[in-house]
C-alpha positions as CSV (number, residue, x, y, z in Angstrom):
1,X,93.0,112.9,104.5
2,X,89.1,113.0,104.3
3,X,88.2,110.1,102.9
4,X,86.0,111.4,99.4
5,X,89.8,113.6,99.4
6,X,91.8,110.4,99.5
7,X,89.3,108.8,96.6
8,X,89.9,112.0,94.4
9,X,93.8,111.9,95.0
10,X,93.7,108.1,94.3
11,X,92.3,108.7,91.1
12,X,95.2,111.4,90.5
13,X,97.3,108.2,91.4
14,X,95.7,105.8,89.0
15,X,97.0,107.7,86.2
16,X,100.4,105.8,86.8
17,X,99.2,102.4,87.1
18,X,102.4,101.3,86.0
19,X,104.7,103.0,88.1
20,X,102.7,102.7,91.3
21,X,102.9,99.1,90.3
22,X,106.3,98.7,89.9
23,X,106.5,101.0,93.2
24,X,104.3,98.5,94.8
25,X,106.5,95.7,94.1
26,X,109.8,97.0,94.9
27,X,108.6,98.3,98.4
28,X,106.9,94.8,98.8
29,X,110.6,92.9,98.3
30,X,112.0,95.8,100.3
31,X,109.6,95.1,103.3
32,X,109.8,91.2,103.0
33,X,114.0,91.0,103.2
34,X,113.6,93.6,106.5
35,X,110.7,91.5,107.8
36,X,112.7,88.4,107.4
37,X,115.7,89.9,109.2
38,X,114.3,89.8,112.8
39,X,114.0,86.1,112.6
40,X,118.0,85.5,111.4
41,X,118.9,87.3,113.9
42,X,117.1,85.8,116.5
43,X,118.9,82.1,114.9
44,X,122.0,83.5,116.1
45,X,121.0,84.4,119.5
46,X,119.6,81.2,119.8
47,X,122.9,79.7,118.9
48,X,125.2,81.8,120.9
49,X,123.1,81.1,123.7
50,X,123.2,77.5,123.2
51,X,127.0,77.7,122.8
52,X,127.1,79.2,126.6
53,X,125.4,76.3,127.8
54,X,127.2,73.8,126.5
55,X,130.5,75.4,126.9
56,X,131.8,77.2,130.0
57,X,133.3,80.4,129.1
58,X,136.4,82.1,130.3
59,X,138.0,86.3,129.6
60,X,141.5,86.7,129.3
61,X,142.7,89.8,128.4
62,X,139.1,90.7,127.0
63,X,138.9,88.0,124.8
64,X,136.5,85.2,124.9
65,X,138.0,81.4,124.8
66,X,136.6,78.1,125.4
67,X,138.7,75.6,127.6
68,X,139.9,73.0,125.6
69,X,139.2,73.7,122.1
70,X,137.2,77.1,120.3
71,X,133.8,76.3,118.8
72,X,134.6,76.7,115.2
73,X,131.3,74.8,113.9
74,X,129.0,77.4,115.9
75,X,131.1,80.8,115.5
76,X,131.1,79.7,111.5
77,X,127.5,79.3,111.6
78,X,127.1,82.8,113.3
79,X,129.5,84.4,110.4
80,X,127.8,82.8,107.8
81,X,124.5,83.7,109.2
82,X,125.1,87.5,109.7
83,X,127.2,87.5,105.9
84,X,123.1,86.1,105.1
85,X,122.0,89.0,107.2
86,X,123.7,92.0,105.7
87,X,123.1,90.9,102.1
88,X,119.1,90.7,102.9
89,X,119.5,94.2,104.3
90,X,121.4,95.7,101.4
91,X,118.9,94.1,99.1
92,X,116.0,95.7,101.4
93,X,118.2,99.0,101.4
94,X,118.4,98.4,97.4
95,X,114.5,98.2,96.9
96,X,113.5,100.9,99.6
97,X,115.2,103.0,97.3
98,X,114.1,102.6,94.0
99,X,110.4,102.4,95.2
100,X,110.8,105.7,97.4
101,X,112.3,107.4,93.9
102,X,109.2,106.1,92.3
103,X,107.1,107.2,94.5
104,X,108.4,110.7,94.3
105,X,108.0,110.7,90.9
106,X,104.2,109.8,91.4
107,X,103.6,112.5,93.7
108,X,105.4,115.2,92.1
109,X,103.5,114.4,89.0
110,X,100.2,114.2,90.8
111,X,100.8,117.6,92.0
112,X,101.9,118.8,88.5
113,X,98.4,117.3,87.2
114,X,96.8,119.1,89.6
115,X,98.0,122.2,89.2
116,X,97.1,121.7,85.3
117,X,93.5,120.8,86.3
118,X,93.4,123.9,88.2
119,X,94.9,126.3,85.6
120,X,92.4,124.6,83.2
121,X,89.3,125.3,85.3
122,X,90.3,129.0,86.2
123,X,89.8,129.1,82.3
124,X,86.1,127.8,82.3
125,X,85.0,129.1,85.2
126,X,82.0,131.9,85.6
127,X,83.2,135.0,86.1
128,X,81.2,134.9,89.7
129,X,83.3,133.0,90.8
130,X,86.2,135.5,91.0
131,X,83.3,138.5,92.0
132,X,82.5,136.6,95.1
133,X,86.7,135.7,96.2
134,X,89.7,138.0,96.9
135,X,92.6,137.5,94.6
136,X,94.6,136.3,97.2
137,X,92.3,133.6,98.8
138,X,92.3,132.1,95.1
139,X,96.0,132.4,95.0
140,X,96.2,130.6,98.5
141,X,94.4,127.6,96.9
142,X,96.6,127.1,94.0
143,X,99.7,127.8,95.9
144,X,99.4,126.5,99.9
145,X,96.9,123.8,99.4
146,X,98.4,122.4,96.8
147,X,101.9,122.8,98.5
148,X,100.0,120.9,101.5
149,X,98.9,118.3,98.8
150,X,102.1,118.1,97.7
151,X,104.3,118.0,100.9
152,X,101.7,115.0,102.5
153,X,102.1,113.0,99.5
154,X,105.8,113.6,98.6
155,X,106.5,112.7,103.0
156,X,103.9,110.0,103.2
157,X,103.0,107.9,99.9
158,X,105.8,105.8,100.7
159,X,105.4,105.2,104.1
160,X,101.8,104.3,103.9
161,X,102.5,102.0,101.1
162,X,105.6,100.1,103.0
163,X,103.8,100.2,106.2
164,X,100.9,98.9,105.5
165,X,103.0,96.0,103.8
166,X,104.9,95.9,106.9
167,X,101.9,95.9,109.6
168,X,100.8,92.3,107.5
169,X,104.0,90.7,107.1
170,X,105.3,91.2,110.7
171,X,102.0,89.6,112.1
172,X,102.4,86.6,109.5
173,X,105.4,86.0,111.2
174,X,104.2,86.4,114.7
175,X,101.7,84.2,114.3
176,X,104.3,81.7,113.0
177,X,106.2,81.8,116.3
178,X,103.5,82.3,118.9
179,X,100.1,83.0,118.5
180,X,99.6,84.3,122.3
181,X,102.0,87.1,122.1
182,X,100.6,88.1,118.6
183,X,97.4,88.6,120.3
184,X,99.3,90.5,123.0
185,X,100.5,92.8,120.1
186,X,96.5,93.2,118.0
187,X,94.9,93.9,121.6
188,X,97.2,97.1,121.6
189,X,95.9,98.2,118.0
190,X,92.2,99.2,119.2
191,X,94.0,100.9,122.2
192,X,96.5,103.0,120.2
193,X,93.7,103.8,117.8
194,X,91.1,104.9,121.1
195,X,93.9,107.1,122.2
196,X,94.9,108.6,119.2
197,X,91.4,108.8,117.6
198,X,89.8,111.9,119.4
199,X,92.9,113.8,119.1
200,X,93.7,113.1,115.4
201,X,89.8,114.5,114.6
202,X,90.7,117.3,116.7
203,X,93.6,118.0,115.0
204,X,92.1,117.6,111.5
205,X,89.1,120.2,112.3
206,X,92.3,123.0,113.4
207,X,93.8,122.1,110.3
208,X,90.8,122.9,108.2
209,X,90.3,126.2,110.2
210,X,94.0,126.6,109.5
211,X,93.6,126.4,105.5
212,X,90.8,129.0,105.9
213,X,92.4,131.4,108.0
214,X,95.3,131.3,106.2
215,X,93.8,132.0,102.5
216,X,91.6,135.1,104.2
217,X,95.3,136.4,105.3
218,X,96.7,136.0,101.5
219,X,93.5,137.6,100.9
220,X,93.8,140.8,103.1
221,X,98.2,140.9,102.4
222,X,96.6,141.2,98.7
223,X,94.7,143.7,98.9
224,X,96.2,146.1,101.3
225,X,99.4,145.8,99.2
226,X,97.5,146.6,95.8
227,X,95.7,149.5,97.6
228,X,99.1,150.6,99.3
229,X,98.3,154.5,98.1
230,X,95.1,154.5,99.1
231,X,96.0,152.8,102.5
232,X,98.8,155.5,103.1
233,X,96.8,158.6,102.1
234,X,94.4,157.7,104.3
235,X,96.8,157.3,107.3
236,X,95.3,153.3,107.8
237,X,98.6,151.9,108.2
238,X,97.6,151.5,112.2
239,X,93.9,150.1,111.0
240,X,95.6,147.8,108.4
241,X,98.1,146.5,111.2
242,X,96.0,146.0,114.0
243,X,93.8,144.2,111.2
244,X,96.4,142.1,110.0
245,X,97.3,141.2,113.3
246,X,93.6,139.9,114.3
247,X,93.8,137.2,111.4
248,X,97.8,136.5,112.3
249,X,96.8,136.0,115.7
250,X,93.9,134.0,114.7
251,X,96.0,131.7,112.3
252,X,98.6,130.8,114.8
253,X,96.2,129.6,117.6
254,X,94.7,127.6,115.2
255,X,98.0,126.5,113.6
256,X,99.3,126.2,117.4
257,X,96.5,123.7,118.2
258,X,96.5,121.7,115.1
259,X,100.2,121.2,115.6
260,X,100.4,120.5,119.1
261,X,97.2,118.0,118.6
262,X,98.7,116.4,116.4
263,X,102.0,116.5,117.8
264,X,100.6,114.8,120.8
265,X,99.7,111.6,118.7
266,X,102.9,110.2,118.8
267,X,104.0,110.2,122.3
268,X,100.4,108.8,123.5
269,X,100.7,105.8,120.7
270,X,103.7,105.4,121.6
271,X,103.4,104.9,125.4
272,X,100.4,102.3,124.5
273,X,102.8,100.3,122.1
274,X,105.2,100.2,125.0
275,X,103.0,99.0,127.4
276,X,102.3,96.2,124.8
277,X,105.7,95.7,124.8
278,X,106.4,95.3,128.1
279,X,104.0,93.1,128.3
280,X,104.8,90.5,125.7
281,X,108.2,90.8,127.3
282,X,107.1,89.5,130.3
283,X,105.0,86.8,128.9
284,X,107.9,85.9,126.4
285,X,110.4,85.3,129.2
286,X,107.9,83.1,131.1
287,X,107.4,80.3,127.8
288,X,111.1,80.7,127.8
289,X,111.6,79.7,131.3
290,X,108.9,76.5,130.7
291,X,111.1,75.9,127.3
292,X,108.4,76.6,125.2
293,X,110.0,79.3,123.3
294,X,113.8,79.6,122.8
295,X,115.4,82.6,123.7
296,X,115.8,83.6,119.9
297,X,112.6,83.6,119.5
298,X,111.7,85.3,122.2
299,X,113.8,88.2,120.9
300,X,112.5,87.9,117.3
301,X,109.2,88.1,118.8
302,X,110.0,91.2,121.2
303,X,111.4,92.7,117.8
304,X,108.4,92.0,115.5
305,X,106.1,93.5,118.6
306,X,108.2,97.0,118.1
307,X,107.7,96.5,114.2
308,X,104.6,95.9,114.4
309,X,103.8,99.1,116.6
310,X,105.8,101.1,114.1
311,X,103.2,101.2,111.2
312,X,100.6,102.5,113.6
313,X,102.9,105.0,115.4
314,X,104.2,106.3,111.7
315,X,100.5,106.9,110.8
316,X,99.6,108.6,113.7
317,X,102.9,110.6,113.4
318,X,101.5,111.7,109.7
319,X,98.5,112.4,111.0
320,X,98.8,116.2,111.0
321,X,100.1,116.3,107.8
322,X,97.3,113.7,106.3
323,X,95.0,116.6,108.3
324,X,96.3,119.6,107.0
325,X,96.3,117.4,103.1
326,X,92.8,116.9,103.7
327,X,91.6,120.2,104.7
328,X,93.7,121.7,101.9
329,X,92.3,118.7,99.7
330,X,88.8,120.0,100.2
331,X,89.7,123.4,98.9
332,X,91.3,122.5,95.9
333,X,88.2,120.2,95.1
334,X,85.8,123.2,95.9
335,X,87.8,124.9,92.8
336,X,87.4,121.9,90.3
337,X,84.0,121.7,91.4
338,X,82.8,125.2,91.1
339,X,80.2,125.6,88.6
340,X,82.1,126.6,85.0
341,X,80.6,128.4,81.9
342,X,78.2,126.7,79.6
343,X,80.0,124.0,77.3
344,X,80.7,126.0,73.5
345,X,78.7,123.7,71.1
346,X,80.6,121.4,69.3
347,X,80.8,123.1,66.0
348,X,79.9,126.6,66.7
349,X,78.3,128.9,63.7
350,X,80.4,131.5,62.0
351,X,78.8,134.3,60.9
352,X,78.3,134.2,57.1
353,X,79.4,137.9,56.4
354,X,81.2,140.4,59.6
355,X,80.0,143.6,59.6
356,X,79.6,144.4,63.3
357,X,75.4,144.0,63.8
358,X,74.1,143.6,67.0
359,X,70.6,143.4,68.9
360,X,69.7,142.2,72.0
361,X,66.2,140.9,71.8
362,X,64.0,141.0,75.1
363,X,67.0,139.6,77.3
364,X,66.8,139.2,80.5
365,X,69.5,138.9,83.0
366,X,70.0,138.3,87.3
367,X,73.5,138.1,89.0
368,X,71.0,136.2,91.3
369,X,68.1,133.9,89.1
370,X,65.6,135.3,91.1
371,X,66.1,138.5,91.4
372,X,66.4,140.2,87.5
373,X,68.4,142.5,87.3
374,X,67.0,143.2,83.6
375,X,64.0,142.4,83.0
376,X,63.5,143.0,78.9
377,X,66.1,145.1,77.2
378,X,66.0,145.1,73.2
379,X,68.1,147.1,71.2
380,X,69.3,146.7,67.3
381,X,72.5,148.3,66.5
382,X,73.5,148.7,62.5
383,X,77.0,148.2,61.5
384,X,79.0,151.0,61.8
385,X,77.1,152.4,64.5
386,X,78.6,154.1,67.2
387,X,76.1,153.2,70.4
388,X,77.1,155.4,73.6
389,X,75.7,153.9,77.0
390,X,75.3,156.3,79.7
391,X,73.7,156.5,82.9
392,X,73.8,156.3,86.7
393,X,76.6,154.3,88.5
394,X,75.3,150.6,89.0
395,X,72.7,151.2,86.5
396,X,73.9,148.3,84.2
397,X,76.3,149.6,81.4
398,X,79.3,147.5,81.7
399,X,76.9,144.6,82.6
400,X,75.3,145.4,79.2
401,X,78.9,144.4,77.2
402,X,79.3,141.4,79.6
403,X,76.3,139.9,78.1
404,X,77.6,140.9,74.7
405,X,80.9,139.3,75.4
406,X,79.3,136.4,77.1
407,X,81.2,136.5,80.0
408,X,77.6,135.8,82.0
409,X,74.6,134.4,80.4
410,X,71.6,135.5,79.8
411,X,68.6,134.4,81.5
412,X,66.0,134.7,78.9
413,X,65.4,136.4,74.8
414,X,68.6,135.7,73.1
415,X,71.9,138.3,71.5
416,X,72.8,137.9,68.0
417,X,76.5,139.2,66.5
418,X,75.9,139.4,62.1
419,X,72.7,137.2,62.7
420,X,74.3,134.3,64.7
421,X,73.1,133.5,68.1
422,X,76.0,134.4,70.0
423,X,74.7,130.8,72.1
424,X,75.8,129.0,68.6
425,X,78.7,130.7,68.3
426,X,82.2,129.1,70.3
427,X,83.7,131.8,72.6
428,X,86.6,132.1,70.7
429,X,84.8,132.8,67.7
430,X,82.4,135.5,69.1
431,X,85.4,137.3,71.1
432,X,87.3,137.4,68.2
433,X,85.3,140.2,66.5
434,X,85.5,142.4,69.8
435,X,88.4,145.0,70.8
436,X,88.2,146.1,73.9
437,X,89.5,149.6,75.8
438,X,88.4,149.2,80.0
439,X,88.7,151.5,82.2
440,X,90.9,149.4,84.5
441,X,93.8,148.8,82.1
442,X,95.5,145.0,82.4
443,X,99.2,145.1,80.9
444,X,101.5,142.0,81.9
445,X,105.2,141.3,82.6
446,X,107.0,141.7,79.7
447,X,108.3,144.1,77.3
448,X,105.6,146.9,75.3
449,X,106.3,145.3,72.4
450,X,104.7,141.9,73.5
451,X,102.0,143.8,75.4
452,X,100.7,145.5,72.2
453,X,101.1,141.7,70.2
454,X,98.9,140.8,72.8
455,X,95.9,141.2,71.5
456,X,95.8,138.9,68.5
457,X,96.8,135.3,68.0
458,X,98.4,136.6,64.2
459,X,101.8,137.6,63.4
460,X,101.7,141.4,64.1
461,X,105.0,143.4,62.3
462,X,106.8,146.3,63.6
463,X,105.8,148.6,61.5
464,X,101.5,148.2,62.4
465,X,102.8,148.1,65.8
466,X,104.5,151.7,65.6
467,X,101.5,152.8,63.8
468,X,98.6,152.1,65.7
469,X,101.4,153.4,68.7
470,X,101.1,156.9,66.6
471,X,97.3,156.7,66.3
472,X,97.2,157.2,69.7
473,X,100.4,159.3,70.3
474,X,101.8,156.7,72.4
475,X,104.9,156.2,70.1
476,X,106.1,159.4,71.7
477,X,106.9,158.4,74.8
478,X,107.4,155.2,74.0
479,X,110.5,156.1,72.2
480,X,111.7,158.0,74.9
481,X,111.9,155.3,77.3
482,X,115.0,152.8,77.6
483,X,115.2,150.5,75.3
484,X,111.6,152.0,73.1
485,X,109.5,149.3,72.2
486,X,111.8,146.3,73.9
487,X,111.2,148.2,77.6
488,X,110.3,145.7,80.0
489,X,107.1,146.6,82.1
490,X,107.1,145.6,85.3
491,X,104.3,143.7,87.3
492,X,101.1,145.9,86.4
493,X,103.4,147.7,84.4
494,X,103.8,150.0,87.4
495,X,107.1,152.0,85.8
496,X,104.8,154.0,83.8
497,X,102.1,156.4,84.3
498,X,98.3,155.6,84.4
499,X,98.0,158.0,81.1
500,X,100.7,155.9,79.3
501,X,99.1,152.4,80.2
502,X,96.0,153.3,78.9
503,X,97.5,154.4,75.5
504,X,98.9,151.8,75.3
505,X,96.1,149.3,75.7
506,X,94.2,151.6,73.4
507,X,96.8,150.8,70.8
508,X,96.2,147.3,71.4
509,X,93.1,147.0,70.5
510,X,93.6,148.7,67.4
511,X,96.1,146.3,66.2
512,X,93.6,143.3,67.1
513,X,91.7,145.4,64.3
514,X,87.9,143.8,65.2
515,X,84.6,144.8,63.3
516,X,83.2,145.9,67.0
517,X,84.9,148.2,69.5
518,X,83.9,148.3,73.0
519,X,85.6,151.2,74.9
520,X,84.3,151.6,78.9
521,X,85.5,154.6,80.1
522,X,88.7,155.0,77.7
523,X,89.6,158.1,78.0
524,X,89.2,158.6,82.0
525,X,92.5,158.0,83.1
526,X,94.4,160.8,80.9
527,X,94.5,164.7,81.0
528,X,92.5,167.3,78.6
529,X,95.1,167.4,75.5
530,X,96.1,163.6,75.5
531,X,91.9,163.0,75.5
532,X,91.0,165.3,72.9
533,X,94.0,163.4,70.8
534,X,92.8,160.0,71.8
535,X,89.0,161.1,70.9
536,X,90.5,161.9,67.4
537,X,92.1,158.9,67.0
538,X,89.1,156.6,68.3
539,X,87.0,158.6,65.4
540,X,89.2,157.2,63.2
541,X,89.4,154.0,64.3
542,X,85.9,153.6,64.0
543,X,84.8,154.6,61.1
544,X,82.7,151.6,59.8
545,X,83.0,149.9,62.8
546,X,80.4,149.0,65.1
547,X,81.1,150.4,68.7
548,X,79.9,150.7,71.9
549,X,81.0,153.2,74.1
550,X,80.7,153.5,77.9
551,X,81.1,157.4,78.9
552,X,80.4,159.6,82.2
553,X,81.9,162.4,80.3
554,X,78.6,163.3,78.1
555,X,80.9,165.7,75.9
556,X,82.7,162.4,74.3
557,X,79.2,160.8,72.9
558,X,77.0,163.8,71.6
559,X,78.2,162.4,67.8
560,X,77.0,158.8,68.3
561,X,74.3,156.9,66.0
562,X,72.7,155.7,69.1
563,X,72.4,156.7,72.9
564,X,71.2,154.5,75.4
565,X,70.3,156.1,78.9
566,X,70.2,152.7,81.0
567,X,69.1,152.7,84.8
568,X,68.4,149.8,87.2
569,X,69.6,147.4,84.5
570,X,67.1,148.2,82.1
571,X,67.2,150.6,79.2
572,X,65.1,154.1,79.8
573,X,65.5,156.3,76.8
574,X,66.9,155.6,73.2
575,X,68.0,157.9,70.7
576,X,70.3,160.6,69.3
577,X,71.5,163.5,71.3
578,X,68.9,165.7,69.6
579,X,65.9,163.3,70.4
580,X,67.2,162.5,74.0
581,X,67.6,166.2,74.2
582,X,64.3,167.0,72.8
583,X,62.3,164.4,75.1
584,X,63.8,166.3,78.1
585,X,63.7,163.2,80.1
586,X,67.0,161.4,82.4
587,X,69.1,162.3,79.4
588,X,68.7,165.8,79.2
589,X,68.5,166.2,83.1
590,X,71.9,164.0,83.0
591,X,73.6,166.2,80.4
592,X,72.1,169.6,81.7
593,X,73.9,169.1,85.2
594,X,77.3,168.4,83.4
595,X,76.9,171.2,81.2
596,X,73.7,173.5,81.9
């Protein structure tokens, strides 16, 4: 992993001090018995080789016996030895496994806090953030990248833990039996890591080109699959293919090469560390041959050298993982990092009395700081107003409510909602006196009675439920579905029409029953008759409400308090429909080419 990754995921790791303590500890005693092992077991070559020399050694009938008398003192010593041997390596087996349990706990609840993290910073983030990315390349963070996270740690924690213990303990012992073939064995470590280096860097850029080019394929699978109509009426299936293909194509290479790299760690450290050991073979066998070293240490030693190559050949055999972790890592940091929404204040205002008044006083707002996109808009709406906003596409309607709602901020004057800054005011707080119709209509998973409940945080019963559905005659064919108001929709509640789903979220936001209506194009998505009945009920729903209204259709908003004719972000004309209509200016020109 990158190593400002690794620090982050260490402090993930801190959180269970305690666990990773006792982890620690039980990997430690598990490393020390296997450590030890090597050294028993080169006492009993040691001693069956000094029984050949004393003895000379016959084979009948493929047994071994010495002439004269068998060695019962040696051969006991050898038993009782290798009895020593297999309890140290049960104990060693013993502790291996609780710490690797342990550590598995760690990592799946590292990855669990993680995901938490994430789901709480999708909640604060700016709503920029999600203009500027492609559901699926957000999706590919919280799910692959994290996966990666979770598959390096889940592999690896223990291993880098126990190997690291091992890689010390082995070369405490070598140095305790011969200092010259323990230098033998650290000369090989800046070789391995020479040879392994470039590649493992390598390796860790494809990775990270990987983790890219895999969240801009989630991205494109995401959107050709939501615009599947559109992508078949248009006869793009060849396009979309030949498309999807170019990033496929693109990912395997990358994948191909960050895999073989990294693939190609192991068999290079490995042919290093066997060099090494070939040559503290050699060497061994010579101080044998002067008698400085017995021949059971010369195997302990030859062992320890393989040990001691292990650690290093493990890492570099994680090493794509570690890579892929780290480039995924960097992702899922890029998320937490992202700059959020402005903190609420820590005891927000509530306005003293809720009627639904609103004015925007000389605000000024820029998707971009620099470059305003309005430059001093001011408008005062009364309660129980009904304010219609019209005007060109892009000219800044449904940017206008997004201020009000404070999903973006404001760049200079100030909004008010009944007199409070809406700045003073926690989110929950402001939102809470909003209902909102969009013209892109949201319902989730789950049956139409829960969709409707929705809206509001209070106990709802079935009988407001049925009659805001009849408000907006949506009770009708609600009823004649299976299973009425207990019919599960189905993701984007796809099993019923466009019409229906709008009805239905129009029903919604009566039952939230707010002091302010906002309604963007409400009524776009259904035909003539179900309109004119949805117009009727909406005039009945706000009466003495405040509401703003967001319409292309100029019929729907010649009744409203207050028009606003908006264009380039900033606000052109003001008035009724007779006074716009009067002033013959972009209003009347507007409504004259719907109707003239």
């Amino acid at each position: 992993m990158k190593a400002q990754v690794f620090k982050r995921i260490l402090k993930y790791i801190g959180k269970y001090r305690g666990r990773m303590t006792l982890a620690v500890i039980c990997g430690f005693i598990g490393t020390l018995f296997n450590i030890i092992a090597p050294s028993i077991l080169g006492k009993i070559t040691t001693i069956l080789y000094a029984g050949i020399l004393d003895h000379k050694w016959r084979k009948e009938d493929g047994v071994y016996f010495q002439r004269g008398s068998v060695v019962l003192g040696k051969v006991g010593c050898i038993v009782w030895i290798m009895l020593i041997l297999a309890a140290i390596y049960l104990i060693a087996w013993l502790f291996a496994m609780i710490a690797n349990s342990i550590f598995a706990q760690i990592a799946s609840n590292v990855v669990m806090d993680l995901r938490r993290d994430i789901d709480e910073k999708m909640h604060r983030m700016k709503l920029n953030y999600y203009d500027t990315r492609t559901n699926g390349e957000i999706l590919s963070v919280i799910t692959n990248d994290v996966d990666a996270i979770n598959t390096a740690l889940g592999k690896n924690l223990y291993s880098i833990v126990t190997q690291s213990f091992t890689a010390i303990g082995v070369l405490i012992m070598m140095f305790s039996i011969n200092g010259w073939l323990t230098l033998i064995a650290i000369a090989m470590i800046p070789a391995t890591l020479l040879a392994s280096g470039r590649i493992v860097k390598k390796s860790s850029e494809n990775y990270k080109e990987q983790q890219n080019l895999l969240g801009e394929l989630n991205g494109y699978v995401e959107e050709m699959f939501d615009g599947q109509n559109v992508v078949t009426s248009f006869n793009y299936q060849e396009k979309a293919k030949t498309n999807f293909g170019k990033i496929n194509d693109a990912l395997q290479g990358k994948a191909q090469k960050a895999e073989g790299l990294a693939g190609s760690v192991m068999p290079v450290t490995q042919a290093v560390n066997n060099i090494g050991y070939a040559l503290s073979a050699l060497v061994g066998c010579l101080f044998a041959l002067k008698g400085t070293l017995t021949i059971g240490n010369v195997q302990s030693i030859l062992q320890y050298t393989k040990n001691f190559s292990m650690p290093f050949t493990t890492f570099a055999q994680m090493s794509g993982q570690l890579s892929a972790a780290g480039a995924a890592g960097e992702r899922v940091f890029a998320l937490l990092d992202a700059e959020e929404e402005i903190p609420d204040p820590a005891s927000g205002k509530v306005p003293e009395k809720t009627d639904g008044a609103v004015t925007f006083s000389h605000v000024q707002f820029g998707y971009v700081p620099d470059k305003l996109l309005m430059t001093d808009v001011s408008i005062d709406v009364k309660p129980g107003q009904k304010c219609a906003i019209v005007g060109p596409t892009g000219a800044g309607k449904t940017t206008l409510i997004n201020l009000l709602m404070r999903f973006y901020e404001i760049n200079g004057g100030n909004i008010t909602v009944d007199g409070v800054d809406t700045k003073e005011m926690t989110r929950h707080e402001l939102r809470k006196h909003f209902g909102m119709v969009l013209q892109d209509t949201w319902l989730f998973e789950g049956t139409i009675r829960d969709n409707l409940k929705y809206s509001t945080d209070r106990e709802v019963t079935d009988e407001e439920i049925e009659k805001a559905c009849a408000s907006v005659c949506a009770d009708t064919f609600i009823k004649t579905m299976p299973g009425g108001y207990n019919m599960m929709l189905s993701k984007g509640a796809e099993n019923i029409s466009q019409g229906q789903r709008q009805l239905l979220t129009i029903a919604r936001a009566i039952i939230a029953n707010p002091e302010i209506m906002i309604l963007d194009e409400a009524t776009s998505n259904v035909d003539a008759h179900t309109e004119q009945v949805i117009q009727n009920a909406m005039a009945t729903l706000m009466k003495g409400r405040t509401s703003f209204v967001i319409a292309h259709r100029l019929s729907t908003i010649r009744d409203s308090d207050m028009i606003l004719y908006m264009e380039n972000g900033d606000i052109k004309e003001v008035g009724n429909h007779d006074e716009l209509m009067k002033l013959g200016g972009k209003y009347a020109v507007l409504y004259n080419s719907q109707f003239g």
